[in-house]
PyMOL Python script that loads the backbone (N, CA, C, O; Angstrom):
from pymol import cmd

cmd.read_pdbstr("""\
ATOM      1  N   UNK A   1       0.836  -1.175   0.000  1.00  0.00           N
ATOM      2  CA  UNK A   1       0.000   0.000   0.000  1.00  0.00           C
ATOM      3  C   UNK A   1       0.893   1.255   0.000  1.00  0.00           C
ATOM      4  O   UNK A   1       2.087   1.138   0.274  1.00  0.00           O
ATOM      5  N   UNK A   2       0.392   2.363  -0.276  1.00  0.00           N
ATOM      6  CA  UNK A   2       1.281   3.578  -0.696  1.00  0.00           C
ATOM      7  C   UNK A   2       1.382   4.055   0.399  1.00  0.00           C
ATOM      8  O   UNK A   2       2.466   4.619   0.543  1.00  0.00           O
ATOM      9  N   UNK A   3       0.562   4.102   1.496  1.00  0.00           N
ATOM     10  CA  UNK A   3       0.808   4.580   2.971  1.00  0.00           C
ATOM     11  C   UNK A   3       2.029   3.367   3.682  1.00  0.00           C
ATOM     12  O   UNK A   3       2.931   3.776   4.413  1.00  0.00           O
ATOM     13  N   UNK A   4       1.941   2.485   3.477  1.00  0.00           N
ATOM     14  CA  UNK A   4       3.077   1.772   3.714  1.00  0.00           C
ATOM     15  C   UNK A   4       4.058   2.124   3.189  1.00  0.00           C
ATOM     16  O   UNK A   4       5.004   1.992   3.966  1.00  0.00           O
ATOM     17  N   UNK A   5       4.288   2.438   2.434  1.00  0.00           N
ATOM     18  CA  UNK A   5       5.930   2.095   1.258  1.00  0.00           C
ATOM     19  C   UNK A   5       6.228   4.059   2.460  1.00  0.00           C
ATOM     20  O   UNK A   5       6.855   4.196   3.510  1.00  0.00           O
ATOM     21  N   UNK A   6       5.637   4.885   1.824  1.00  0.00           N
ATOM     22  CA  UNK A   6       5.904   6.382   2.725  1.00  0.00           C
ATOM     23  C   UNK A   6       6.420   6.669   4.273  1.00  0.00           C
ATOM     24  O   UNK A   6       7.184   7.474   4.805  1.00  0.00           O
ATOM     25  N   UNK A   7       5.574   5.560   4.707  1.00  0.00           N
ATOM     26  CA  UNK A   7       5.767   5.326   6.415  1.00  0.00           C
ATOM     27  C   UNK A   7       7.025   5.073   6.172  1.00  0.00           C
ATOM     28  O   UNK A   7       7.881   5.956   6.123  1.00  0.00           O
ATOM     29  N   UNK A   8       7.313   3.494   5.948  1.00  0.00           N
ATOM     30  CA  UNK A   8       8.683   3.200   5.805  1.00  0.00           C
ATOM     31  C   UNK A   8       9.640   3.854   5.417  1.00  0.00           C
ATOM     32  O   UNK A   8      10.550   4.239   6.152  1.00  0.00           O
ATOM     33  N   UNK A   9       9.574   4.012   4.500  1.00  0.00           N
ATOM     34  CA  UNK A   9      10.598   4.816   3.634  1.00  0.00           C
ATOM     35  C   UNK A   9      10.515   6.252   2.795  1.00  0.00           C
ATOM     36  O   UNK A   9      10.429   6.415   1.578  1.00  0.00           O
ATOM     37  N   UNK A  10      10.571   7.208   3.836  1.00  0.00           N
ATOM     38  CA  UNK A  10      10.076   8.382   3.369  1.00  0.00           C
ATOM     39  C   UNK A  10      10.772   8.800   2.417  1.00  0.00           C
ATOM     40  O   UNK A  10      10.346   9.714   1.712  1.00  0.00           O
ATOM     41  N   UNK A  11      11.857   8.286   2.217  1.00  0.00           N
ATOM     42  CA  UNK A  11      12.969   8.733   1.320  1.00  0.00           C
ATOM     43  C   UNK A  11      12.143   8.728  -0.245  1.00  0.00           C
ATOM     44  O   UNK A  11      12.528   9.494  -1.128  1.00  0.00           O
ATOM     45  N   UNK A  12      11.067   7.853  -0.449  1.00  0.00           N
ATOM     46  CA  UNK A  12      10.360   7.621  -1.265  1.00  0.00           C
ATOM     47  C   UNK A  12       9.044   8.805  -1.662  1.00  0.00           C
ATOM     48  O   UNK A  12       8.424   8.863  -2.724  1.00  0.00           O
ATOM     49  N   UNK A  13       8.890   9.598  -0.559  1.00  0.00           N
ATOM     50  CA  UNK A  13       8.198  10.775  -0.695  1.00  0.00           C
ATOM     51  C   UNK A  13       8.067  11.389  -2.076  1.00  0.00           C
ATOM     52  O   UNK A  13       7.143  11.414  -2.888  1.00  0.00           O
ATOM     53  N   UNK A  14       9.492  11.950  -2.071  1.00  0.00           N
ATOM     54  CA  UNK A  14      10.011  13.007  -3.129  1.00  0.00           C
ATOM     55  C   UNK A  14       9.546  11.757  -4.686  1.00  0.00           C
ATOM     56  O   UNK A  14       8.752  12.165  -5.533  1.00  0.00           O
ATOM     57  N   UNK A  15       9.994  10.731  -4.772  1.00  0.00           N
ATOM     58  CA  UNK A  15       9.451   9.818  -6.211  1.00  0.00           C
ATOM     59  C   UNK A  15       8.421  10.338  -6.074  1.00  0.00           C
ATOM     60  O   UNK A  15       8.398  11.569  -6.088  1.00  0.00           O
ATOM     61  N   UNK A  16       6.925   9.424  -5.849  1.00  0.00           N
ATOM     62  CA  UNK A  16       5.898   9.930  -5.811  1.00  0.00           C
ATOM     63  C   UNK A  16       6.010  11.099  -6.517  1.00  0.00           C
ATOM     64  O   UNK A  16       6.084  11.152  -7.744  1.00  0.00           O
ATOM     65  N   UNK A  17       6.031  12.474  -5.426  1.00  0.00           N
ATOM     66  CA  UNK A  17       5.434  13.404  -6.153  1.00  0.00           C
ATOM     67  C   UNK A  17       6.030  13.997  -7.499  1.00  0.00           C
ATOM     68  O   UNK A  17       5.438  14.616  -8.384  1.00  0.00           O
ATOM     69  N   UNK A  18       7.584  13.576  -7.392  1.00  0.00           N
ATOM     70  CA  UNK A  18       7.822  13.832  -8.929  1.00  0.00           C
ATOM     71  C   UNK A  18       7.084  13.284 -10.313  1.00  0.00           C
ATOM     72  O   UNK A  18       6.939  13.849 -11.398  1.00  0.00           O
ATOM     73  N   UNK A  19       6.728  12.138  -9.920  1.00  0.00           N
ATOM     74  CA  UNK A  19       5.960  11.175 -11.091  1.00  0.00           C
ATOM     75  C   UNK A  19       4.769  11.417 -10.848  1.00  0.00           C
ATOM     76  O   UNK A  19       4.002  10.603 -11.363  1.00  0.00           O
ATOM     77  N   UNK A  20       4.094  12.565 -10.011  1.00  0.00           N
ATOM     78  CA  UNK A  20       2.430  13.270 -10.188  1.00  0.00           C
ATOM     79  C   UNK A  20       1.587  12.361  -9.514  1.00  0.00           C
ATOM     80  O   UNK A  20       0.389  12.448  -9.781  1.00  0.00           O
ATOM     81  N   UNK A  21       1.986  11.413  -8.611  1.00  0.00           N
ATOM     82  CA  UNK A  21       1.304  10.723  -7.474  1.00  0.00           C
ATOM     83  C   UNK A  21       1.263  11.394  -5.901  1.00  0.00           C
ATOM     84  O   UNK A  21       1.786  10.930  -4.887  1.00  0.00           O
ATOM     85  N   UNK A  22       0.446  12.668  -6.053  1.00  0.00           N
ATOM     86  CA  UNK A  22       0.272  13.377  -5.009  1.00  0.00           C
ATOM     87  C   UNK A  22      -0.969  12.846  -4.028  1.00  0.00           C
ATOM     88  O   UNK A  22      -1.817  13.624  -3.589  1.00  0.00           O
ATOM     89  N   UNK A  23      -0.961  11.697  -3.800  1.00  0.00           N
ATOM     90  CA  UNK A  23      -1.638  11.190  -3.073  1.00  0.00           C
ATOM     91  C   UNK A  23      -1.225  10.388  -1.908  1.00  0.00           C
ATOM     92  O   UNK A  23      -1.943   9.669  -1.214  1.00  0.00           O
ATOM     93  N   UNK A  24       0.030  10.616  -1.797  1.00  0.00           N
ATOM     94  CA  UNK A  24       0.746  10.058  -0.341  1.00  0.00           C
ATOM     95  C   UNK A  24       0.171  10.441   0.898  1.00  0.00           C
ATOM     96  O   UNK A  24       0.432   9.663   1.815  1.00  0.00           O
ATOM     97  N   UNK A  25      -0.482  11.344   1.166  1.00  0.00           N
ATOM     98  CA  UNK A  25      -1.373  11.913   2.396  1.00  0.00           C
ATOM     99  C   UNK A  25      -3.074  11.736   1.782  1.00  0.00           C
ATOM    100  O   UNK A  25      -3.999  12.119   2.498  1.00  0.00           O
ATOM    101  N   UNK A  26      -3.265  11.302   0.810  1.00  0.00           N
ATOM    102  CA  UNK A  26      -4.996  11.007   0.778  1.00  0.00           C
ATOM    103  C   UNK A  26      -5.194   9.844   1.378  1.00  0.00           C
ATOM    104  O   UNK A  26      -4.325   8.973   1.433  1.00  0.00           O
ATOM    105  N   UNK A  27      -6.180   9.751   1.801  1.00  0.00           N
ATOM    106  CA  UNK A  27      -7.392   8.459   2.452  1.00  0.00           C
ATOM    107  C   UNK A  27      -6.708   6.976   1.821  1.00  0.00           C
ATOM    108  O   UNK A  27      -6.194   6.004   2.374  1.00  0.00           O
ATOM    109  N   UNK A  28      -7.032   7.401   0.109  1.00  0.00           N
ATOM    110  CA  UNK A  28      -7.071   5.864  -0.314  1.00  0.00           C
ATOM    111  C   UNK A  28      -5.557   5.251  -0.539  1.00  0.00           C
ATOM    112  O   UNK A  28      -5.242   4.176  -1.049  1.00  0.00           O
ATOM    113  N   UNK A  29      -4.639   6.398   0.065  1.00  0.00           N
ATOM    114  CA  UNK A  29      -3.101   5.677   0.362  1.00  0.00           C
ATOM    115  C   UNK A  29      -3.282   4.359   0.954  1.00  0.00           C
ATOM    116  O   UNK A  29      -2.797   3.320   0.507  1.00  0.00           O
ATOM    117  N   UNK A  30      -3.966   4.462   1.924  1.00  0.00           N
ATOM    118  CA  UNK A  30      -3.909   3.358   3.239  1.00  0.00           C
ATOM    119  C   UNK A  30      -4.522   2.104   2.174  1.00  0.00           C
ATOM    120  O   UNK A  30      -3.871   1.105   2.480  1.00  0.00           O
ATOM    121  N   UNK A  31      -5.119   1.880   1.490  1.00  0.00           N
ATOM    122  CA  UNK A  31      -6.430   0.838   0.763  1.00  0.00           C
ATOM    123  C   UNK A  31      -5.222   0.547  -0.712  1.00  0.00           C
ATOM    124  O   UNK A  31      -4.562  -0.474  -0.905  1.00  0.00           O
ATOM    125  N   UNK A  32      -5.240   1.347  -1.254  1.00  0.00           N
ATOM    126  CA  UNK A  32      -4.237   1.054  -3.110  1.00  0.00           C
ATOM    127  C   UNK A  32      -2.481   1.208  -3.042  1.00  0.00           C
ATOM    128  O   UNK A  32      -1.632   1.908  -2.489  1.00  0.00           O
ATOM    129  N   UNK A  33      -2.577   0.065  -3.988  1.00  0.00           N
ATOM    130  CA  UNK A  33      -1.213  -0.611  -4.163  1.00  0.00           C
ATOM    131  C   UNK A  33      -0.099   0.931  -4.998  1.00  0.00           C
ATOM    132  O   UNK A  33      -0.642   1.818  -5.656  1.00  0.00           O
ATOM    133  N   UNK A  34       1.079   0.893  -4.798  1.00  0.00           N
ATOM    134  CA  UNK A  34       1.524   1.253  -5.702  1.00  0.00           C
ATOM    135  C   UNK A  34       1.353   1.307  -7.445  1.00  0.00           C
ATOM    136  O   UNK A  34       1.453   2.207  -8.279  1.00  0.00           O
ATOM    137  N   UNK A  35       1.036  -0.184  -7.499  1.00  0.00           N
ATOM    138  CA  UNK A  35       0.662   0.085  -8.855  1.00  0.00           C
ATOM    139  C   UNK A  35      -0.802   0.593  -9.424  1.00  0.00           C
ATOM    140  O   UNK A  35      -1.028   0.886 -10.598  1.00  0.00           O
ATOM    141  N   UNK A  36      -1.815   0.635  -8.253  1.00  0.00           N
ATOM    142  CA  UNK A  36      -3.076   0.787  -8.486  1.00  0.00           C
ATOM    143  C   UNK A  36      -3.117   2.222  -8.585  1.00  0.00           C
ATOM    144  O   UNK A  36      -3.945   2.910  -9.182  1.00  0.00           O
ATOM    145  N   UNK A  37      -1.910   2.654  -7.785  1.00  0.00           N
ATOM    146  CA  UNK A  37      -2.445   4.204  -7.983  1.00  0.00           C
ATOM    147  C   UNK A  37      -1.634   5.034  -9.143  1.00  0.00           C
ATOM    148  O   UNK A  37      -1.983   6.095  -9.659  1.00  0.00           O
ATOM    149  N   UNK A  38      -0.336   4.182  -9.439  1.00  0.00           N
ATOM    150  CA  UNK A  38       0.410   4.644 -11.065  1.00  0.00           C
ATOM    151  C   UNK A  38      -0.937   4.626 -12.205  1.00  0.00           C
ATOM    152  O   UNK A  38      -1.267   5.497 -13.009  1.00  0.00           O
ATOM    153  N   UNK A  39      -1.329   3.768 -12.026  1.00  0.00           N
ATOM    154  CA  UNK A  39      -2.045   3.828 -13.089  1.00  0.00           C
ATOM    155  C   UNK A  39      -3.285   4.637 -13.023  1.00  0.00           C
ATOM    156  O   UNK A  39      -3.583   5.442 -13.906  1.00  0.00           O
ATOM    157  N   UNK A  40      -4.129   4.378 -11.785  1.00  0.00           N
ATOM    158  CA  UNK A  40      -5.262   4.899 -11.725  1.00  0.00           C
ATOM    159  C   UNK A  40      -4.593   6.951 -12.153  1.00  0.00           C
ATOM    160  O   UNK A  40      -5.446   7.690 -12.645  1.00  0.00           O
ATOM    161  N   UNK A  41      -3.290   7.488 -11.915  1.00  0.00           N
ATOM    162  CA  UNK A  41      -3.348   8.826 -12.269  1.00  0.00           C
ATOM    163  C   UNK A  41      -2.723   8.467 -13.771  1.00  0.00           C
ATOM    164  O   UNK A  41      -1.498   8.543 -13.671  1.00  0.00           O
ATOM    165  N   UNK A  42      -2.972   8.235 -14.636  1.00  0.00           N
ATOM    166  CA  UNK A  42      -2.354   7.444 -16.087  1.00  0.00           C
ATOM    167  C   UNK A  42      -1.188   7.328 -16.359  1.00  0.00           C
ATOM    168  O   UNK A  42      -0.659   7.765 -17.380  1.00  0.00           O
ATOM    169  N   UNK A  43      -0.540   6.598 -15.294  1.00  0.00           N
ATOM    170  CA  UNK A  43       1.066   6.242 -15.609  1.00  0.00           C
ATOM    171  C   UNK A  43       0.428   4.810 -16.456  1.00  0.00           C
ATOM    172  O   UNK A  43      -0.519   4.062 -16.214  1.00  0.00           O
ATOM    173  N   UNK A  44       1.541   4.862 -17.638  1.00  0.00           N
ATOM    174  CA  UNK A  44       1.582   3.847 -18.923  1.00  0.00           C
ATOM    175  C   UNK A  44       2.846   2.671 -18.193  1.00  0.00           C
ATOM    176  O   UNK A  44       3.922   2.981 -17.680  1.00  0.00           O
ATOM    177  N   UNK A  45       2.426   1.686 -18.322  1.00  0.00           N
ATOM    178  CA  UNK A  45       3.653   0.908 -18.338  1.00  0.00           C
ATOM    179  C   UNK A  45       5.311   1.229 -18.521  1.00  0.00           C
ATOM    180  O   UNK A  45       6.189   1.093 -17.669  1.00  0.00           O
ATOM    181  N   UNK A  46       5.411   1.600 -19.618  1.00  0.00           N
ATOM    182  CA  UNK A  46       6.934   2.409 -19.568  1.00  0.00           C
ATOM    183  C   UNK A  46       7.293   3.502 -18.161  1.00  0.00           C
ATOM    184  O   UNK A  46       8.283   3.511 -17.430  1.00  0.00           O
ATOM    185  N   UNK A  47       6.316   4.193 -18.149  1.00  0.00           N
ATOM    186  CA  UNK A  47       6.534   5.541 -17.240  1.00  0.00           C
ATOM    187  C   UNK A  47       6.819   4.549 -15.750  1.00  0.00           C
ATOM    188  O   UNK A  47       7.714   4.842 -14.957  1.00  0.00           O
ATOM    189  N   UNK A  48       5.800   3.236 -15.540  1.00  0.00           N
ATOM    190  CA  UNK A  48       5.693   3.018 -14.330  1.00  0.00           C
ATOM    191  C   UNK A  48       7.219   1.995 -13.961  1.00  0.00           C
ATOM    192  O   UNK A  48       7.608   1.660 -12.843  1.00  0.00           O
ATOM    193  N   UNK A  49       7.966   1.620 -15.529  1.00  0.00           N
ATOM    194  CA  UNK A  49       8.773   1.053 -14.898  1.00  0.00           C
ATOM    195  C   UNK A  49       9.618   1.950 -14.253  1.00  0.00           C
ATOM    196  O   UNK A  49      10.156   1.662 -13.185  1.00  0.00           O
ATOM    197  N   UNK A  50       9.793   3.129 -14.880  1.00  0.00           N
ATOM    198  CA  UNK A  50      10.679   4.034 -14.479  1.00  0.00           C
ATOM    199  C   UNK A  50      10.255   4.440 -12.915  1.00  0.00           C
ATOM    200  O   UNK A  50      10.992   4.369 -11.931  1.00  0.00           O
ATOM    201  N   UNK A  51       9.144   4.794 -12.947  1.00  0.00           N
ATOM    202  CA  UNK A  51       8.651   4.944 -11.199  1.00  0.00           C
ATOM    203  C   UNK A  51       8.991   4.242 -10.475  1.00  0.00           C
ATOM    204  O   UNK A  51       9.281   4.525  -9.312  1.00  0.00           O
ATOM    205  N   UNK A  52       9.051   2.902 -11.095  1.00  0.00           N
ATOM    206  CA  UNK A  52       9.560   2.043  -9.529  1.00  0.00           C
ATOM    207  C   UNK A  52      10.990   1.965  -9.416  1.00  0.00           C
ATOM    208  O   UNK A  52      11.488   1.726  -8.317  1.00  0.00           O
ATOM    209  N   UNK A  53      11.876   2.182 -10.681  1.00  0.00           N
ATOM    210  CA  UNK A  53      12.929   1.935 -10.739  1.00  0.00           C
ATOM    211  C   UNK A  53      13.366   2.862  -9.693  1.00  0.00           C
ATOM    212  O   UNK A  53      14.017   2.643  -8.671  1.00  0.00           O
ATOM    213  N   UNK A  54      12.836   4.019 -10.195  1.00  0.00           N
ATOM    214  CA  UNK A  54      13.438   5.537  -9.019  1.00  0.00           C
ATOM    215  C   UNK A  54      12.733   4.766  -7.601  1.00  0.00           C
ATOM    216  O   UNK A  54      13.548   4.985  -6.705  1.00  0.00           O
ATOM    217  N   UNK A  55      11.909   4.197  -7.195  1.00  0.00           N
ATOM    218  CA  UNK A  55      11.450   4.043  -5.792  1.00  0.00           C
ATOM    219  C   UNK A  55      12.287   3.221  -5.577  1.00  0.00           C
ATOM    220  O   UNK A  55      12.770   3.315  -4.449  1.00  0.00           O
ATOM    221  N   UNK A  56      12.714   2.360  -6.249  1.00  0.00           N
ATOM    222  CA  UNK A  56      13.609   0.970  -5.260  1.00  0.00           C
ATOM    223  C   UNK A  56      14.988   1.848  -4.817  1.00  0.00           C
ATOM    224  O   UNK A  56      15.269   1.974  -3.625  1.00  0.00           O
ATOM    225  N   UNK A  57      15.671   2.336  -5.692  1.00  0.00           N
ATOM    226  CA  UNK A  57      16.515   3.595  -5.745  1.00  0.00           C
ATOM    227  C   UNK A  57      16.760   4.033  -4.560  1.00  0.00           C
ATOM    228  O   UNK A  57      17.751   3.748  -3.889  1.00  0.00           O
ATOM    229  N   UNK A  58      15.371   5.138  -4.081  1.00  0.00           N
ATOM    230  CA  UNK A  58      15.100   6.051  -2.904  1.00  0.00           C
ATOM    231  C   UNK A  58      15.164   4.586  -1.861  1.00  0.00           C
ATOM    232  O   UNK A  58      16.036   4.838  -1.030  1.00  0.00           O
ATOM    233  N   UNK A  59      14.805   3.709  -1.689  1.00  0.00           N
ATOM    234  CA  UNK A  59      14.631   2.661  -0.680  1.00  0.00           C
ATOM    235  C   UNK A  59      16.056   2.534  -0.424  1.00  0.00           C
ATOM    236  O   UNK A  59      16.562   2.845   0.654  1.00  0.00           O
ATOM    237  N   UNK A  60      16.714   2.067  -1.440  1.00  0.00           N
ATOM    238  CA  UNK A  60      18.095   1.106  -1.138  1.00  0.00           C
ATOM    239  C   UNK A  60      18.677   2.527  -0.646  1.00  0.00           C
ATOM    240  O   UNK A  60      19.539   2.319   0.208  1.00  0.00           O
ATOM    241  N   UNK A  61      18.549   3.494  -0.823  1.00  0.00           N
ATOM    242  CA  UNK A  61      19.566   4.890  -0.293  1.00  0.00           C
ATOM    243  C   UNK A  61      19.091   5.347   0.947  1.00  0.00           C
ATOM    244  O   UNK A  61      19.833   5.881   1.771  1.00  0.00           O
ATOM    245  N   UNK A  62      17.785   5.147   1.132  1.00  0.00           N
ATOM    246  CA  UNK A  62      17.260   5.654   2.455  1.00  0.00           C
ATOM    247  C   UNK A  62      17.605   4.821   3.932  1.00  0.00           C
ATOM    248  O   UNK A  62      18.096   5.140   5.015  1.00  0.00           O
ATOM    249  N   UNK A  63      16.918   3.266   3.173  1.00  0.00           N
ATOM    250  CA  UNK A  63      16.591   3.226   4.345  1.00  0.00           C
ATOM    251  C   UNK A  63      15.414   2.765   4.797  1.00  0.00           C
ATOM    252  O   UNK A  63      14.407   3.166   4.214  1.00  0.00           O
ATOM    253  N   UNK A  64      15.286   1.954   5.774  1.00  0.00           N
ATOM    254  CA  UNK A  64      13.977   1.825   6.645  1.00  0.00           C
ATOM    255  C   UNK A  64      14.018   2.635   8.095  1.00  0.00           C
ATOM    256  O   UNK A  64      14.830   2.767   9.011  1.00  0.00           O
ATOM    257  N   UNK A  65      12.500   3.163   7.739  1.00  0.00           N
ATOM    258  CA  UNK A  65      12.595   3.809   8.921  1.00  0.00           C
ATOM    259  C   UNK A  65      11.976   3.210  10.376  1.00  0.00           C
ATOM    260  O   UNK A  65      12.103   3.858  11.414  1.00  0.00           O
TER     261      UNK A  65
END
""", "prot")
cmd.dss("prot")
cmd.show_as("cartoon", "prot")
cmd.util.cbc("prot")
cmd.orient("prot")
C-alpha cells in the first residue's frame, strides 16, 4: 500500500510526487497498491517502470525507517 511504502521509507516521498502521485497523504493511500495508484493517475507501463525503478533507488539509499 502507498501509505506503507511512505511510512517506511520516506525517502520515497520526493518519487511519488515527482511522477504526479500526489496522493501520499490522501485516504485511499492506506487501501491502493503502488501500482493501483500509477495507473489509476495514467502512468503507462513504460513511465511506471521508471517509477519504480526511481522508488527501489530512494529505498536502497534511504533506508527503513
Amino acid at each position: 500500500m502507498i501509505a506503507e511504502v511512505v511510512t517506511k521509507y520516506p525517502d520515497t516521498i520526493p518519487v511519488f510526487l515527482e511522477h504526479g502521485l500526489h496522493c501520499i497523504g490522501c485516504h485511499v493511500a492506506a487501501s491502493e497498491t503502488v501500482e493501483q495508484g500509477a495507473f489509476a493517475h495514467g502512468m503507462d507501463e513504460k513511465a511506471f517502470a521508471g517509477f519504480m525503478k526511481a522508488l527501489n533507488k530512494a529505498v536502497a539509499k534511504g533506508g527503513k525507517r
